[in-house]
PDB file with one MODEL, atoms N, CA, C and O in Angstrom:
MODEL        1
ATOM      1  N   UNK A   1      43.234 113.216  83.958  1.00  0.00           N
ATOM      2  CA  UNK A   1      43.979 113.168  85.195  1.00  0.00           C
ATOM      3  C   UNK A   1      44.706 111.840  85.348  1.00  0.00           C
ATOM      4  O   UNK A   1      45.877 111.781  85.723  1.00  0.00           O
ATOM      5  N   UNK A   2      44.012 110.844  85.063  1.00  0.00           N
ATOM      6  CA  UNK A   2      44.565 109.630  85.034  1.00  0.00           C
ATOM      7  C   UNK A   2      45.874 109.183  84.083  1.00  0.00           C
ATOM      8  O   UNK A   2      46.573 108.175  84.183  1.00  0.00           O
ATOM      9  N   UNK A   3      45.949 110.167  83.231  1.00  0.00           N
ATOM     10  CA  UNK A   3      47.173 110.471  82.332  1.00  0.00           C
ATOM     11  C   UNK A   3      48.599 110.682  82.972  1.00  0.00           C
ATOM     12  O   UNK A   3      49.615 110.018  82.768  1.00  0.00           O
ATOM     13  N   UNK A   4      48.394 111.935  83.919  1.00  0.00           N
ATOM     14  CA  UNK A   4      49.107 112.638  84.618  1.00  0.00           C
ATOM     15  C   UNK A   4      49.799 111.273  85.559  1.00  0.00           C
ATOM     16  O   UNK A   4      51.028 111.227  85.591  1.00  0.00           O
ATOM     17  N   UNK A   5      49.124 110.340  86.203  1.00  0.00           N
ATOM     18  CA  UNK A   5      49.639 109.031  87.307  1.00  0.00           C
ATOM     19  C   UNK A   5      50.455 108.252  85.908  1.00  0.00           C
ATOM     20  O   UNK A   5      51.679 108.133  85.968  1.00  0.00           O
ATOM     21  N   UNK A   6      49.796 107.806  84.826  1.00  0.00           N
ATOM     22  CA  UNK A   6      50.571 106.911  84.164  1.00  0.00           C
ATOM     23  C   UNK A   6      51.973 107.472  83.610  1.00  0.00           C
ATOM     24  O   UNK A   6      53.007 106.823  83.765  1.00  0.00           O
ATOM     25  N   UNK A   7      51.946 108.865  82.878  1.00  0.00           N
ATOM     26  CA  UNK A   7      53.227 109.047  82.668  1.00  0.00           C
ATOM     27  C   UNK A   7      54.200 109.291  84.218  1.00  0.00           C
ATOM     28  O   UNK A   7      55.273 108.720  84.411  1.00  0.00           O
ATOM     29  N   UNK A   8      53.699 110.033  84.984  1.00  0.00           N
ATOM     30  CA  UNK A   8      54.506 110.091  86.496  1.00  0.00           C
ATOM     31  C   UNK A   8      54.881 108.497  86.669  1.00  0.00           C
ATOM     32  O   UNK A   8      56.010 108.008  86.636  1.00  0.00           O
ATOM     33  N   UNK A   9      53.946 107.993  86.814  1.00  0.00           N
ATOM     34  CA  UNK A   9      54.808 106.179  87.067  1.00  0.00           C
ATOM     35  C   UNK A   9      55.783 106.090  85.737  1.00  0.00           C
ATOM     36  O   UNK A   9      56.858 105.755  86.234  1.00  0.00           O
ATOM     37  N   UNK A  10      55.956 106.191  84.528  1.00  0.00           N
ATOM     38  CA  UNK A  10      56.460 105.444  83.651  1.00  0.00           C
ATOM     39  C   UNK A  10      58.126 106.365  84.052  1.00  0.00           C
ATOM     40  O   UNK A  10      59.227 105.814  84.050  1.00  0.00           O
ATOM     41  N   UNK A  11      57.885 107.733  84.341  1.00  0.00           N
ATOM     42  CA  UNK A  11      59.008 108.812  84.136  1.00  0.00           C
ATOM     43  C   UNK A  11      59.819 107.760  85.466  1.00  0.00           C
ATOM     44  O   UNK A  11      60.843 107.094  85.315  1.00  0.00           O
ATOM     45  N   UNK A  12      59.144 107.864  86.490  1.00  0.00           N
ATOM     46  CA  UNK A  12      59.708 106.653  87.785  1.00  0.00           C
ATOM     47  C   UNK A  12      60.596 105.677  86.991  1.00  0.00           C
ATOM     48  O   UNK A  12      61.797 105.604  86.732  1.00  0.00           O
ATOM     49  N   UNK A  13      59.595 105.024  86.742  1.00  0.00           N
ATOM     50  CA  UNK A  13      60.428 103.675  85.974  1.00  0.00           C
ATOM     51  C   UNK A  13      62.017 103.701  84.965  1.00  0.00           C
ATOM     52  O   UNK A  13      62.914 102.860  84.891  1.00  0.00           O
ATOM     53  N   UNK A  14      61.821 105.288  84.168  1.00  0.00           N
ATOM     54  CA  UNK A  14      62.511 105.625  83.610  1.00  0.00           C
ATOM     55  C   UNK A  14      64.112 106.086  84.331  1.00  0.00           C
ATOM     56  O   UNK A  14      65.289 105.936  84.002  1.00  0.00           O
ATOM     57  N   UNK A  15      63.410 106.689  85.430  1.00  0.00           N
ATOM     58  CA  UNK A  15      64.788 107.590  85.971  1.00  0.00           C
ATOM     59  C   UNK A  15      65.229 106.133  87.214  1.00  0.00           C
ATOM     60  O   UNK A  15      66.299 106.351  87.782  1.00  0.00           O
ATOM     61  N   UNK A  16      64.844 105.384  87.448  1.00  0.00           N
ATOM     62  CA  UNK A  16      65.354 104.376  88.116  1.00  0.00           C
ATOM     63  C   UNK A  16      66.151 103.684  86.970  1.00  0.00           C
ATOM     64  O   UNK A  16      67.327 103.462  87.256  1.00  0.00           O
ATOM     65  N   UNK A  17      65.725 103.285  85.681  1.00  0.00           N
ATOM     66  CA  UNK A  17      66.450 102.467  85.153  1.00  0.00           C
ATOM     67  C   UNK A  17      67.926 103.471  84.991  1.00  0.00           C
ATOM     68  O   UNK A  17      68.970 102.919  85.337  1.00  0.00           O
ATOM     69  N   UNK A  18      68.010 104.862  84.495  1.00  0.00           N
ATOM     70  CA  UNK A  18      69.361 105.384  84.563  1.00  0.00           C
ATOM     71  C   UNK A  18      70.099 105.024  85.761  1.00  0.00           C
ATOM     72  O   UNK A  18      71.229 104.537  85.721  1.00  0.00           O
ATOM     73  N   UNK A  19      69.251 105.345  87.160  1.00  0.00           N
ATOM     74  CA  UNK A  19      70.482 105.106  88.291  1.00  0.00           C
ATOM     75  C   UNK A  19      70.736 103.603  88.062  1.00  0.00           C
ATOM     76  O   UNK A  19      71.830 103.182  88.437  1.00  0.00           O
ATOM     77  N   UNK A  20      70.057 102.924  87.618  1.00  0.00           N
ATOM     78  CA  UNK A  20      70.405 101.410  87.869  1.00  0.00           C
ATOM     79  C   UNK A  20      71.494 101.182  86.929  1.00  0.00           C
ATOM     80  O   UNK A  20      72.485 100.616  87.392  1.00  0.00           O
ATOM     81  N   UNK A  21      71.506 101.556  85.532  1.00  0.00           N
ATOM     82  CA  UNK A  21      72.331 101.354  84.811  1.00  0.00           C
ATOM     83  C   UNK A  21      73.781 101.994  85.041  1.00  0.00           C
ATOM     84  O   UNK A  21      74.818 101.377  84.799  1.00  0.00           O
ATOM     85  N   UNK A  22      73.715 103.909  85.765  1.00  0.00           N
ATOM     86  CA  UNK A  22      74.689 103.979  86.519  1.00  0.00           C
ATOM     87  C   UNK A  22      75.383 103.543  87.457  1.00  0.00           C
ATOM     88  O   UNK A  22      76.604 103.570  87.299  1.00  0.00           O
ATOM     89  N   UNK A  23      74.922 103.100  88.501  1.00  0.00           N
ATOM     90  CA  UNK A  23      75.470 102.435  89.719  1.00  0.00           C
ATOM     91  C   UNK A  23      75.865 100.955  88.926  1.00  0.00           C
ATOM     92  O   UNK A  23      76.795 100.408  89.520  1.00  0.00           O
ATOM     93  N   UNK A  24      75.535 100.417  88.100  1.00  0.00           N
ATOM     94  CA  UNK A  24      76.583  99.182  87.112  1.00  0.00           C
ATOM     95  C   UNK A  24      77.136  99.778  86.836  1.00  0.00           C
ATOM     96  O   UNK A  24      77.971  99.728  87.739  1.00  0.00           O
ATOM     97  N   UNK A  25      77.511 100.581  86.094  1.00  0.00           N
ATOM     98  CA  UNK A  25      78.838 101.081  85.019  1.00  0.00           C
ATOM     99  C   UNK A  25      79.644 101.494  86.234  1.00  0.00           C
ATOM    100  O   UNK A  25      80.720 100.896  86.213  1.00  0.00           O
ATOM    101  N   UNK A  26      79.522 102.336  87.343  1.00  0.00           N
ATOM    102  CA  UNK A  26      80.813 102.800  88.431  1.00  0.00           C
ATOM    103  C   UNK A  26      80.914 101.329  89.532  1.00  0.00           C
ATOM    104  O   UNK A  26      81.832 101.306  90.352  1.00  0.00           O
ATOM    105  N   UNK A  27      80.171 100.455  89.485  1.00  0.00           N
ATOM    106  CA  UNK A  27      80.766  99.292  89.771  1.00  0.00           C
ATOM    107  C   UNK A  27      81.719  98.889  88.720  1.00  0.00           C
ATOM    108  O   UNK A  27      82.899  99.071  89.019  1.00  0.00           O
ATOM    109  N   UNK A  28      81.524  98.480  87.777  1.00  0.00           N
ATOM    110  CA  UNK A  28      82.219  97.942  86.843  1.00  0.00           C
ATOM    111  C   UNK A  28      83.380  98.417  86.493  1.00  0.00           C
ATOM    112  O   UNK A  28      84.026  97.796  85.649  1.00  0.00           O
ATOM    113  N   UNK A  29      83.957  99.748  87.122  1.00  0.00           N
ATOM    114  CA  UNK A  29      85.055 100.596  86.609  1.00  0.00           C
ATOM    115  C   UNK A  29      85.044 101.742  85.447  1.00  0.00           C
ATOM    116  O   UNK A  29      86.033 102.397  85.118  1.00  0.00           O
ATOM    117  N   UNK A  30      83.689 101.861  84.867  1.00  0.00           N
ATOM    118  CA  UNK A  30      83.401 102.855  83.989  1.00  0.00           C
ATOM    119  C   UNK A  30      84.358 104.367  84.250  1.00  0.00           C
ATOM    120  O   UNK A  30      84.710 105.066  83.301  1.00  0.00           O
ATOM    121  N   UNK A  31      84.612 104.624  85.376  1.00  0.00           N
ATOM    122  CA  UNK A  31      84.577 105.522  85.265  1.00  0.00           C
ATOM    123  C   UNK A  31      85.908 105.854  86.124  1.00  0.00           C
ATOM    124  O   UNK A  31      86.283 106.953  86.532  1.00  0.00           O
ATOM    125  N   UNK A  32      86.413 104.790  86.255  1.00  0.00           N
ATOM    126  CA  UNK A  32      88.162 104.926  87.308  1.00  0.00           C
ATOM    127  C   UNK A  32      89.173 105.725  86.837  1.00  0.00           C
ATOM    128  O   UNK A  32      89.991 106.279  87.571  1.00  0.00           O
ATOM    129  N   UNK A  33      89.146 105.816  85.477  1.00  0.00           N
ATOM    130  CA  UNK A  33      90.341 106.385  84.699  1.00  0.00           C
ATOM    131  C   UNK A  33      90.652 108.232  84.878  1.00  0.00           C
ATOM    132  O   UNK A  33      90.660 109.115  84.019  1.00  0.00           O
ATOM    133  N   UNK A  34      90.825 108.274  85.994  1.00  0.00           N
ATOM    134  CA  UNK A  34      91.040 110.340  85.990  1.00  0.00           C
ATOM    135  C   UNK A  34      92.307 110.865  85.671  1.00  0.00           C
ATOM    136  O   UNK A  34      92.501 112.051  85.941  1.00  0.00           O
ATOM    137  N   UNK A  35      93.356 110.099  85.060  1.00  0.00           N
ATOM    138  CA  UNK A  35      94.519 110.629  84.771  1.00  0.00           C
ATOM    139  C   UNK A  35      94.511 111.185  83.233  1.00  0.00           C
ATOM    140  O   UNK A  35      94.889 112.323  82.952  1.00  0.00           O
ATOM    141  N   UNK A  36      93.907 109.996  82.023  1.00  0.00           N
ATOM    142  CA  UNK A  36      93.683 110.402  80.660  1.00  0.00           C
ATOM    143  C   UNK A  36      92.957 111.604  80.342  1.00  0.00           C
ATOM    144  O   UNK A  36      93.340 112.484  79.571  1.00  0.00           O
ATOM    145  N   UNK A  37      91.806 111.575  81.039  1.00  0.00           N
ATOM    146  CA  UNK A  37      91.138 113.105  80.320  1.00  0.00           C
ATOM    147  C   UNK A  37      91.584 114.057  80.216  1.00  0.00           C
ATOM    148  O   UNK A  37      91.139 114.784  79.328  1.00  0.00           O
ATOM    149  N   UNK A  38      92.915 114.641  81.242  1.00  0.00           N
ATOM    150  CA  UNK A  38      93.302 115.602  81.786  1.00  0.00           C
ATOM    151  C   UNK A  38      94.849 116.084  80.218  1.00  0.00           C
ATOM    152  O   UNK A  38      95.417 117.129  79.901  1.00  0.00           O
ATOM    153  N   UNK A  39      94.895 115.035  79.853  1.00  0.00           N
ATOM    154  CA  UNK A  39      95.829 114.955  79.167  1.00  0.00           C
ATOM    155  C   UNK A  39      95.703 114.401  77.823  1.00  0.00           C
ATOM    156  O   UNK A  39      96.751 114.301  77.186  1.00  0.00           O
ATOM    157  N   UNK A  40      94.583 114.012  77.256  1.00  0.00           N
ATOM    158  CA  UNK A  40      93.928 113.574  76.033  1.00  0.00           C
ATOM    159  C   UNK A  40      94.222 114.555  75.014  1.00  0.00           C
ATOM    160  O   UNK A  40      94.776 114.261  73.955  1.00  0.00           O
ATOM    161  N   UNK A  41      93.816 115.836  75.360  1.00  0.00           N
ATOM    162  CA  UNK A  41      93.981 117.088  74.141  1.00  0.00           C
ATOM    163  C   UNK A  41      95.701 117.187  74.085  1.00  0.00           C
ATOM    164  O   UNK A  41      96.155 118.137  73.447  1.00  0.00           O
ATOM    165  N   UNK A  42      96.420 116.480  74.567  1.00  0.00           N
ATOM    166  CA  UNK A  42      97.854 116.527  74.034  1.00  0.00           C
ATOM    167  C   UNK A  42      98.388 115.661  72.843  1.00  0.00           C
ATOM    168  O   UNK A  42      99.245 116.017  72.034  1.00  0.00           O
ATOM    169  N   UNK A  43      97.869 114.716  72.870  1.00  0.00           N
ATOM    170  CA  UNK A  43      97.599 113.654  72.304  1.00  0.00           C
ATOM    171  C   UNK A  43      96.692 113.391  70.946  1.00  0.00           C
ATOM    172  O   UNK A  43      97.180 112.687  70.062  1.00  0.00           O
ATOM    173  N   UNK A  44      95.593 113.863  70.810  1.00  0.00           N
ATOM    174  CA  UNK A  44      94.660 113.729  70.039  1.00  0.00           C
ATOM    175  C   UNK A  44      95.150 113.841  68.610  1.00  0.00           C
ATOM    176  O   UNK A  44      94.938 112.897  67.848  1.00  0.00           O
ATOM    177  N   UNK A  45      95.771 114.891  68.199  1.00  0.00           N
ATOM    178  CA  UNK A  45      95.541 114.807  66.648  1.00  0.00           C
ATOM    179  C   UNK A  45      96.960 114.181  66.397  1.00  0.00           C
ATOM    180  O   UNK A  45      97.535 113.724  67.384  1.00  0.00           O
ATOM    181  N   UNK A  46      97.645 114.108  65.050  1.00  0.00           N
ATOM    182  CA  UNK A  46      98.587 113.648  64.421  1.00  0.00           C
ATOM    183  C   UNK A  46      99.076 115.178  64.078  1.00  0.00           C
ATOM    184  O   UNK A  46      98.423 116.200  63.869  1.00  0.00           O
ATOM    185  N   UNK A  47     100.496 114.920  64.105  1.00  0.00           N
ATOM    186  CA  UNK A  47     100.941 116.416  63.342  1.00  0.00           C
ATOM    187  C   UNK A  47     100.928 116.276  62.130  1.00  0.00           C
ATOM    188  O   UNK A  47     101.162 115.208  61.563  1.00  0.00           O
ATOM    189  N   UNK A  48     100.719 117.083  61.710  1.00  0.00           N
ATOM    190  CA  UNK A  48     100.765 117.028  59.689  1.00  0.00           C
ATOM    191  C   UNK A  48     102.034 116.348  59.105  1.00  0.00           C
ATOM    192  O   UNK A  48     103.201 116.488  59.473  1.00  0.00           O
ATOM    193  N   UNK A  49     101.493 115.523  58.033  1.00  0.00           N
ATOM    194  CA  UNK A  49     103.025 115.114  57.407  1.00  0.00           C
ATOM    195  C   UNK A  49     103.629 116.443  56.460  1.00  0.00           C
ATOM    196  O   UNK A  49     102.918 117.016  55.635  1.00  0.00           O
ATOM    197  N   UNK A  50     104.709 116.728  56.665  1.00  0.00           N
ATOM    198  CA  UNK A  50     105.368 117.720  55.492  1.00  0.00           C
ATOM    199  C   UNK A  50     105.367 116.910  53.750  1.00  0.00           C
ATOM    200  O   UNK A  50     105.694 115.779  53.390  1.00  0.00           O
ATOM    201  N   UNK A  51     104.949 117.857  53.150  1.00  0.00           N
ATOM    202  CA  UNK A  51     104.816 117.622  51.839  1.00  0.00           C
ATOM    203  C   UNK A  51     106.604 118.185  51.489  1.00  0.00           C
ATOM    204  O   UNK A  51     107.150 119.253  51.764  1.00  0.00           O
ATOM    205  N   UNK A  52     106.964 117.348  51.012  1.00  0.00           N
ATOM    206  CA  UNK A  52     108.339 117.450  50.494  1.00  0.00           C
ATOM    207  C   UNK A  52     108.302 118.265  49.382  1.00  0.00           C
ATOM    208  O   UNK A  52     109.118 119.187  49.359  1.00  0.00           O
ATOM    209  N   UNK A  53     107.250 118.087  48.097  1.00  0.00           N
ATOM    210  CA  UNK A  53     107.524 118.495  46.911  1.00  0.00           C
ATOM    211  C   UNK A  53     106.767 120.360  46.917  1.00  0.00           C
ATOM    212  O   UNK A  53     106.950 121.266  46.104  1.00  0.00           O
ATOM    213  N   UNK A  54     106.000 120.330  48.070  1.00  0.00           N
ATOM    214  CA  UNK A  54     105.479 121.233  47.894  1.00  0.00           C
ATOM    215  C   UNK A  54     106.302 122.789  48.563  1.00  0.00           C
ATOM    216  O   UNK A  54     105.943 123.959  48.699  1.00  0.00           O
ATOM    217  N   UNK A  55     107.740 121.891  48.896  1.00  0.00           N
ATOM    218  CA  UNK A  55     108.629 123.208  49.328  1.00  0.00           C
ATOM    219  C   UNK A  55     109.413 123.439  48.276  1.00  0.00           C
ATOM    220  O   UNK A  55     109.761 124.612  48.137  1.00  0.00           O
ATOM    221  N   UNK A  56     110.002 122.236  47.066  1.00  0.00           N
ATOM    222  CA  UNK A  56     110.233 122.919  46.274  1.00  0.00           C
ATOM    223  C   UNK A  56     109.832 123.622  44.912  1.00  0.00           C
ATOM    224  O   UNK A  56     108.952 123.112  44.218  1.00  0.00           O
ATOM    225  N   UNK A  57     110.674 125.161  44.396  1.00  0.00           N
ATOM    226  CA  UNK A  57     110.042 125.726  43.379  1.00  0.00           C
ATOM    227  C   UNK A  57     109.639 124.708  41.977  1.00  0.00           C
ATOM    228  O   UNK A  57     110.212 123.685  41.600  1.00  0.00           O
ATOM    229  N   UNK A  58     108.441 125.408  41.388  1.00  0.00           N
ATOM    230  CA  UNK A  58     108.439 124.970  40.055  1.00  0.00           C
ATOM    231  C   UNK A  58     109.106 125.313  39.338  1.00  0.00           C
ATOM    232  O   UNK A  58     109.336 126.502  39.120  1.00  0.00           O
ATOM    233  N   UNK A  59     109.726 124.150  38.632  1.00  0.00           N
ATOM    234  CA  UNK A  59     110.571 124.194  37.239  1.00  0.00           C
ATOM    235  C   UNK A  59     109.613 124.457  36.108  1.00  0.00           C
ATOM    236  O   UNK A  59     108.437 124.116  36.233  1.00  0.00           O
ATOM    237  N   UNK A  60     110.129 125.157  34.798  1.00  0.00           N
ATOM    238  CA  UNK A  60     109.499 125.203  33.887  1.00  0.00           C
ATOM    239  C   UNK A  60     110.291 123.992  32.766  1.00  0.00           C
ATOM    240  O   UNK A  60     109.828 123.795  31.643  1.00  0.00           O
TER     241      UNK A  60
ENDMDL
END
């Protein structure tokens, strides 16, 4: 039973340190940016380079 209090306190300790570490990061601006996400998948990849040689036929 006495098991059951130590992990319940440690899980405490645990889920406080997330809010603590959250409430820093949205102070800090972590998380201001709502215009990029919305528009990231436009952006993301590179278009393929065209292979020049591979449009033209083989010569023998």
């Amino acid at each position: 039973m006495s098991v059951l209090i130590i992990l319940i306190g440690v899980s405490i300790l645990v889920a406080g340190g997330f809010l603590i570490a959250f409430i820093w990061s949205v102070k800090n601006g972590q998380f201001d940016d709502d215009y990029t996400p919305s528009v990231r998948m436009l952006f993301d990849d590179q278009p393929p380079k065209e292979n020049k040689t591979s449009l033209k036929p083989k010569q023998k």
